[in-house]
N, C-alpha and C positions, 0 to 999 in steps of 0.2 A: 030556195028551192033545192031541194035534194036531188041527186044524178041517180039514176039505175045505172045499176052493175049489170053488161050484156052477162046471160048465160053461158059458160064456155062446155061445148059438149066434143070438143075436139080432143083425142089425147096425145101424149108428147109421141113424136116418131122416134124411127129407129136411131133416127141423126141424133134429134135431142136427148136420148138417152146416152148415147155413145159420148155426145158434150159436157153432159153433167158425170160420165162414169171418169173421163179425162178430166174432170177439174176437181173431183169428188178430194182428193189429197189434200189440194190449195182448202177446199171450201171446209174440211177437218180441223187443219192446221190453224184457218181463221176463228173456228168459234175454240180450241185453245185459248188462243190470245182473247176472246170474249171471257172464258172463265177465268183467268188468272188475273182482267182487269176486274171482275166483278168481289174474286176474291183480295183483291189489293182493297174497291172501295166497302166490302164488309168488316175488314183488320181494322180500319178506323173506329169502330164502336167498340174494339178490343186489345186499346194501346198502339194500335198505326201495325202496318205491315213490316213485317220481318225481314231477313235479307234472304231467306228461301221464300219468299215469296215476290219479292224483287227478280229473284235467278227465274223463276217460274218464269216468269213473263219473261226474261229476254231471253230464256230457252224457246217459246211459242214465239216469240217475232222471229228468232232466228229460222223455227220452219216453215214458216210464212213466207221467209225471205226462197231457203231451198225450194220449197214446192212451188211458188211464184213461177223459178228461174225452169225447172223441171215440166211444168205446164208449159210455157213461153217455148220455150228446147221443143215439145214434141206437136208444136201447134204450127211454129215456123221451122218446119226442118229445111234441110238445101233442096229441098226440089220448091220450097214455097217460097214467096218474097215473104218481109218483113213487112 
């Protein structure tokens, strides 16, 4: 038996856009790291992947890792617990 999907007629608030505009860096930096694995697993139909495209991707984790810490920094500042 198949589920229904409720309708959703609600739209995001001012909060949730302020949430996605604050993670919008991390959430860039992760589909990076999407394309530079997608073009790692295309290289294989075309002699395996190069070592610029090896750097690619730990260029894109590396800002994954920045913009992680950069998000985390402005979500828990010192007036907020961890």
């Amino acid at each position: 038996m198949r589920k229904r999907l409720a309708l959703v007629t609600t739209e995001p608030t001012a909060a949730d856009l302020a949430a996605i505009d604050t993670e919008w860096p991390l959430i860039a930096a992760e589909l990076d790291v999407l394309d530079a694995e997608i073009t790692l697993i295309n290289a294989e139909d075309h002699g395996g992947p190069t070592a610029l495209d090896w750097r690619r991707l730990r260029r894109a984790e590396s800002r994954v890792t920045r913009a992680a810490a950069e998000v985390a920094a402005r979500t828990t500042g010192p007036d907020r617990a961890a």
